[in-house]
N, CA and C atoms as a LAMMPS dump frame, in Angstrom:
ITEM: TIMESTEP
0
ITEM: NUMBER OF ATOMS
297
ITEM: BOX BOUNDS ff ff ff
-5.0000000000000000e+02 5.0000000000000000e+02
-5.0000000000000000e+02 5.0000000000000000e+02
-5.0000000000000000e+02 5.0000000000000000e+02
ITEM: ATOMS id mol type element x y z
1 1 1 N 366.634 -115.776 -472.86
2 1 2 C 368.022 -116.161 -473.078
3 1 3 C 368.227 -117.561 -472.497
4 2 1 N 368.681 -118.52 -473.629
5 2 2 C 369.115 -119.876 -472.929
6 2 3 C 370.33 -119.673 -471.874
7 3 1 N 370.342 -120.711 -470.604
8 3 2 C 371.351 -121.027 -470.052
9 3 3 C 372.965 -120.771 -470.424
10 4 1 N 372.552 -121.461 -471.973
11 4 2 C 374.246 -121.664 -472.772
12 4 3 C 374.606 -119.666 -473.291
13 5 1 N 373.357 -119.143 -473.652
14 5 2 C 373.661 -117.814 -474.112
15 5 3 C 374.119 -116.94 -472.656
16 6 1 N 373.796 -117.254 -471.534
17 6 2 C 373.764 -116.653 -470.515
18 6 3 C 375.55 -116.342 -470.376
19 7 1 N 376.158 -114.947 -470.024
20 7 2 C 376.979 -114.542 -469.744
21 7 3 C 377.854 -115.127 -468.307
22 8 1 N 378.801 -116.053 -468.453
23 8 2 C 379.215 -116.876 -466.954
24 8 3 C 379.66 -115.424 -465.857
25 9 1 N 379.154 -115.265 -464.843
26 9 2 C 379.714 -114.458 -463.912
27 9 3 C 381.069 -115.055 -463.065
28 10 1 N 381.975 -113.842 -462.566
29 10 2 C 383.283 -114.191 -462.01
30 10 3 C 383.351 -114.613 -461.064
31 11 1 N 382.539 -114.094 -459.682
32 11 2 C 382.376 -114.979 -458.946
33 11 3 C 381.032 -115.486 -457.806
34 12 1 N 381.2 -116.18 -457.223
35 12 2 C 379.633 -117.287 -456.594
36 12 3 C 378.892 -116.271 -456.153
37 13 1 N 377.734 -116.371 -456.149
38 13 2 C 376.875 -115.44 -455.527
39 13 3 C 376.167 -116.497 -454.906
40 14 1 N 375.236 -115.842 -453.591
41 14 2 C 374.834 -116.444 -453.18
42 14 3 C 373.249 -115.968 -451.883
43 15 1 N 372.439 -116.356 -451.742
44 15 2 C 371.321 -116.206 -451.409
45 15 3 C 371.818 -115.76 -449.729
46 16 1 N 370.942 -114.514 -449.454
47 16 2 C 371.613 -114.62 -447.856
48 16 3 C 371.043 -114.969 -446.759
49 17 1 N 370.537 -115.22 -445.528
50 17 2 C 370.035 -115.64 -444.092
51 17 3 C 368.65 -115.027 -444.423
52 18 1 N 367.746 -115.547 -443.988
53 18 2 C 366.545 -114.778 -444.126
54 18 3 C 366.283 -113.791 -443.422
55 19 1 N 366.936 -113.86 -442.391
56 19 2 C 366.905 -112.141 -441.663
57 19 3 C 367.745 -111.139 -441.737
58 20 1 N 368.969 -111.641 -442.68
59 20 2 C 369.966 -110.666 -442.687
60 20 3 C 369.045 -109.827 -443.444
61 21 1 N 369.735 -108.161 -443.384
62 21 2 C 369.72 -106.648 -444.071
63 21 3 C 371.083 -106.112 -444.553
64 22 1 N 371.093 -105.151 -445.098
65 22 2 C 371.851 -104.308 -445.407
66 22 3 C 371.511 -102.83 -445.062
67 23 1 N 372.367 -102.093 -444.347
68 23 2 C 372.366 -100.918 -444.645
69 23 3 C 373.231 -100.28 -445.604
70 24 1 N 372.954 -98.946 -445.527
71 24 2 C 373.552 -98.052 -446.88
72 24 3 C 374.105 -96.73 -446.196
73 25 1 N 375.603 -96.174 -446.298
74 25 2 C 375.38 -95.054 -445.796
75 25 3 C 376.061 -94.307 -446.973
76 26 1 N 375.322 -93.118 -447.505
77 26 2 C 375.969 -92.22 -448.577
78 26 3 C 376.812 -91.745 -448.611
79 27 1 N 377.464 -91.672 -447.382
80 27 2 C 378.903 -90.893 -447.44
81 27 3 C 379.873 -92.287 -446.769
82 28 1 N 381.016 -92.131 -448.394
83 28 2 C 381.668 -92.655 -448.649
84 28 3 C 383.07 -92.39 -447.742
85 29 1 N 383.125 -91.399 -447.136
86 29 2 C 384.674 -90.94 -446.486
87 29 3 C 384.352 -90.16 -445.233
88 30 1 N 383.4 -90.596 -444.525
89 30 2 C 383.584 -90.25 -443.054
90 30 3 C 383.695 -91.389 -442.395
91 31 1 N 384.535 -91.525 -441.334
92 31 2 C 385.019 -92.287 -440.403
93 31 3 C 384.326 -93.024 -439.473
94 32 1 N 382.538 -92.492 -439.328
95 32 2 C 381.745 -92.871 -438.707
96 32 3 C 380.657 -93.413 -439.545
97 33 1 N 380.304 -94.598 -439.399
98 33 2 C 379.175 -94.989 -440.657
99 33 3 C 377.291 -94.606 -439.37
100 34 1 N 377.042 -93.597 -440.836
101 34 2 C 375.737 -93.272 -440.032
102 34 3 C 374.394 -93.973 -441.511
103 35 1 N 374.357 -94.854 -441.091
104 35 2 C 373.093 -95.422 -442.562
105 35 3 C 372.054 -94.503 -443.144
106 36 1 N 371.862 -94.046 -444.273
107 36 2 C 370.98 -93.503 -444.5
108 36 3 C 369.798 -94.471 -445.071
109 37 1 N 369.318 -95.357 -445.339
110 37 2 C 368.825 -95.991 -445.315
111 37 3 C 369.154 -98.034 -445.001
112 38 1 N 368.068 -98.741 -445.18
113 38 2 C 367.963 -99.805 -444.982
114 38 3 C 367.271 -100.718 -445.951
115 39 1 N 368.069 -102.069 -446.576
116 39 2 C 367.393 -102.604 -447.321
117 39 3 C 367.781 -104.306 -447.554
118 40 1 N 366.828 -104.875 -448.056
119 40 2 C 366.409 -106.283 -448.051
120 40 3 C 367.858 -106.578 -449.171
121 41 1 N 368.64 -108.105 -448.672
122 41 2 C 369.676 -108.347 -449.921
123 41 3 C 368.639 -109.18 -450.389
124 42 1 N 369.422 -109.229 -451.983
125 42 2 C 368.967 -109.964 -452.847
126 42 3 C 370.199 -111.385 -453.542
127 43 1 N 370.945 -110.98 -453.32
128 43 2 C 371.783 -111.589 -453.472
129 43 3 C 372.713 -111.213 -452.92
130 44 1 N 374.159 -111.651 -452.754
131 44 2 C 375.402 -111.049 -452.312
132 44 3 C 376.801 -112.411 -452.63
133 45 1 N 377.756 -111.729 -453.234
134 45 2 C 378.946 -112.031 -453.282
135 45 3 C 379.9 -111.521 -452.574
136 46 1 N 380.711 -112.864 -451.887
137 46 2 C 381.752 -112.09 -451.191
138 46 3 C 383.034 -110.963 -451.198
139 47 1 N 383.234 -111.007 -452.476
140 47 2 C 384.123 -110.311 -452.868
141 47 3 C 383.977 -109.478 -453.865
142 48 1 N 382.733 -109.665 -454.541
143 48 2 C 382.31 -108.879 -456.001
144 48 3 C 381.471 -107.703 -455.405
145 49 1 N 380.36 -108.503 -455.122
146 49 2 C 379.363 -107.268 -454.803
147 49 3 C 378.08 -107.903 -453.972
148 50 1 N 376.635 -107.041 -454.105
149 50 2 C 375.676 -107.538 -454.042
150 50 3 C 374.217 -106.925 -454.39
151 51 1 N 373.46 -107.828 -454.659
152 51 2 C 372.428 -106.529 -455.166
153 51 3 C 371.33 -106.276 -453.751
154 52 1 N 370.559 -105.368 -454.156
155 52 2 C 369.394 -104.847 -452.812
156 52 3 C 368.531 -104.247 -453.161
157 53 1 N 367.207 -104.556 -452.271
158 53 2 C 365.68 -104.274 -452.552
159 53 3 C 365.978 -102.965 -451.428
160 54 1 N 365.549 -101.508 -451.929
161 54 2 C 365.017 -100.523 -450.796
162 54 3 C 364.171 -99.733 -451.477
163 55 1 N 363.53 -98.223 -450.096
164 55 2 C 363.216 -97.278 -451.119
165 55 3 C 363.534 -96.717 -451.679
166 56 1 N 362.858 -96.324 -452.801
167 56 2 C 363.868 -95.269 -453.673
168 56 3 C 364.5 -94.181 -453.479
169 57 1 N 366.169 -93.763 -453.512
170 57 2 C 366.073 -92.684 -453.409
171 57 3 C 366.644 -91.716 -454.76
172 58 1 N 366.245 -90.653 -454.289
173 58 2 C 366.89 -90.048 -455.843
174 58 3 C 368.471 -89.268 -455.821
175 59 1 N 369.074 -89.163 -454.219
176 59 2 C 370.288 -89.267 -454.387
177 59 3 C 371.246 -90.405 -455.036
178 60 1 N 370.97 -91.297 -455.181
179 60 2 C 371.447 -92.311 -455.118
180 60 3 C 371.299 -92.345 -457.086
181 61 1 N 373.014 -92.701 -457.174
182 61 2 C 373.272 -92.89 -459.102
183 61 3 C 373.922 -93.485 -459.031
184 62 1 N 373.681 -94.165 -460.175
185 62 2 C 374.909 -95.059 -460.583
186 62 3 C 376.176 -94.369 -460.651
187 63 1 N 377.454 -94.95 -460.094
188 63 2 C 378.881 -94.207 -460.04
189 63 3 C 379.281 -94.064 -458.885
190 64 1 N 378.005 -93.449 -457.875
191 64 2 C 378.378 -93.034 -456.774
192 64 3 C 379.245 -94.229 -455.465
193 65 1 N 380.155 -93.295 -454.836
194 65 2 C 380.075 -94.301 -453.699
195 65 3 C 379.841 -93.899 -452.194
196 66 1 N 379.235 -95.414 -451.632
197 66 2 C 378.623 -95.446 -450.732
198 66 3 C 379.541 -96.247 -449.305
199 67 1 N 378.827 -96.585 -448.495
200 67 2 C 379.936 -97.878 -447.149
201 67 3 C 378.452 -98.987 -447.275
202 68 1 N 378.491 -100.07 -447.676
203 68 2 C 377.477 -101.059 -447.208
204 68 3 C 377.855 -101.545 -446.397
205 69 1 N 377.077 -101.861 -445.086
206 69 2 C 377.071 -103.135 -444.233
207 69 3 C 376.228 -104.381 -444.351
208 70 1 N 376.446 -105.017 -444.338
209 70 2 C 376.053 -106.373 -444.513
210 70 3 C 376.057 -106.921 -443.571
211 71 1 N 374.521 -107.176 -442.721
212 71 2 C 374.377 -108.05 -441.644
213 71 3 C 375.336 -107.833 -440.741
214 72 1 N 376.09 -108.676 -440.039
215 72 2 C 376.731 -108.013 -438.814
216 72 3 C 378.233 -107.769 -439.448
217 73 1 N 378.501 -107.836 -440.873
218 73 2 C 380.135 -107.441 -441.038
219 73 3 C 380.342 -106.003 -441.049
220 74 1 N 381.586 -105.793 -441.363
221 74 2 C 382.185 -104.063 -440.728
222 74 3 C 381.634 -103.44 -442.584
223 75 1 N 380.933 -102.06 -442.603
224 75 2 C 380.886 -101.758 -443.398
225 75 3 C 381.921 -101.545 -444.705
226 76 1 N 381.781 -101.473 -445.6
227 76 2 C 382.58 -101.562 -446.957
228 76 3 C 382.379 -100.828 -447.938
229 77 1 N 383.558 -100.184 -448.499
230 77 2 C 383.237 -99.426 -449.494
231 77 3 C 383.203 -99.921 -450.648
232 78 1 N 381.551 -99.116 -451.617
233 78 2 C 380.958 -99.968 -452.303
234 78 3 C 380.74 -98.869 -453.245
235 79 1 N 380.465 -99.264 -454.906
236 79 2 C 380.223 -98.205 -455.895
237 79 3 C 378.712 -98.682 -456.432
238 80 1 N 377.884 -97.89 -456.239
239 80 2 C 376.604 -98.06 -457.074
240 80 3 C 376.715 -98.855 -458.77
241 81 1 N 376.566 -100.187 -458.916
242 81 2 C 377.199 -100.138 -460.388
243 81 3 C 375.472 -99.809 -461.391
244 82 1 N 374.371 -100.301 -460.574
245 82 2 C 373.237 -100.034 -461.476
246 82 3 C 372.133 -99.8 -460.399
247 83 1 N 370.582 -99.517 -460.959
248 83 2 C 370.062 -98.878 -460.226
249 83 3 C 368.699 -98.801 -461.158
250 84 1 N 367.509 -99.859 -460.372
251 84 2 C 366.259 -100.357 -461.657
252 84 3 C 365.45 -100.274 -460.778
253 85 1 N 364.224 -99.141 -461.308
254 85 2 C 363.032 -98.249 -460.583
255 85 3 C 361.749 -100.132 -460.498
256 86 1 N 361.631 -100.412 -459.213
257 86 2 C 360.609 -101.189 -458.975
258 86 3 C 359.027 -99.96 -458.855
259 87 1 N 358.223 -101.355 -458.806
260 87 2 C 356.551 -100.916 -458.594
261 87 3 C 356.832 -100.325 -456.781
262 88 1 N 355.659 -99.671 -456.777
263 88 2 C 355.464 -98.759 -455.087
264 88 3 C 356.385 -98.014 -454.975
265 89 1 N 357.307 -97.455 -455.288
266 89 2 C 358.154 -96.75 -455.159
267 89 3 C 359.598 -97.352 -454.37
268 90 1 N 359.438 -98.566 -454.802
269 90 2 C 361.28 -99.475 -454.691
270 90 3 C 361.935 -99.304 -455.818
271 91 1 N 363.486 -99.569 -455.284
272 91 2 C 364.373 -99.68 -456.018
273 91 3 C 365.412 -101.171 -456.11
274 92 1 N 365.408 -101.709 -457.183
275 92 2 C 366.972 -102.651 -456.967
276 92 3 C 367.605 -102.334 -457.423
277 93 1 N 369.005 -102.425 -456.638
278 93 2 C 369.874 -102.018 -456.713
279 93 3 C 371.819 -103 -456.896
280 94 1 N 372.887 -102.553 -457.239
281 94 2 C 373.591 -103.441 -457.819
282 94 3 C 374.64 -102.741 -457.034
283 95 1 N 375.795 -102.972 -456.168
284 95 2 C 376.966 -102.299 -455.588
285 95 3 C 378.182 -103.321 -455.99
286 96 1 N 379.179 -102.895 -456.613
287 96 2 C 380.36 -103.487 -456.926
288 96 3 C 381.002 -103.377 -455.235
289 97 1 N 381.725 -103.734 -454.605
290 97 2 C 382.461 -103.98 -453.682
291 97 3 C 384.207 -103.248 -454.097
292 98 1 N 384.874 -102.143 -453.487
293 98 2 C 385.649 -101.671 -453.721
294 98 3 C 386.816 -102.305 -453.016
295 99 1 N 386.67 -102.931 -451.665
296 99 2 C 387.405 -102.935 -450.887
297 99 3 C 387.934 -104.777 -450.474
């Protein structure tokens, strides 16, 4: 796909700290964020979303929602928007930002 065919996105995304992470915690409505896993960003927007390298899990669908934290900010509630099976048993992953 050329540049010009390429679909313009809404808003900036942007590459993150080389040491930042993300965690993930599956439950969306408890008061205490306990991570169920941990994973590499790939990108991240401030207000849209962001995507993420982890392992796979098979709870985890598109629809669902989750709390991401992002590096040292307060976790956020986030909706799985997609979800693409990598080699070794990774996943990337796509979270719309709810909040």
């Amino acid at each position: 796909m050329s540049p010009e065919e390429q679909p313009s996105r809404k808003h900036l995304r942007f590459k993150p700290d080389p040491l930042e992470y993300a965690q993930v915690s599956l439950d969306a409505e408890s008061a205490e964020f306990s991570p169920a896993f941990v994973a590499l960003i790939v990108e991240e927007s401030p207000v849209s979303g962001c995507s993420l390298i982890a392992h796979e899990h098979a709870d985890l669908n598109p629809g669902d929602r989750c709390r991401v934290k992002i590096g040292q900010l307060a976790p956020i509630l986030a909706e799985l928007a997609w979800k693409r099976p990598m080699e070794s048993g990774l996943m990337r992953v796509g979270f719309q930002f709810l909040e």
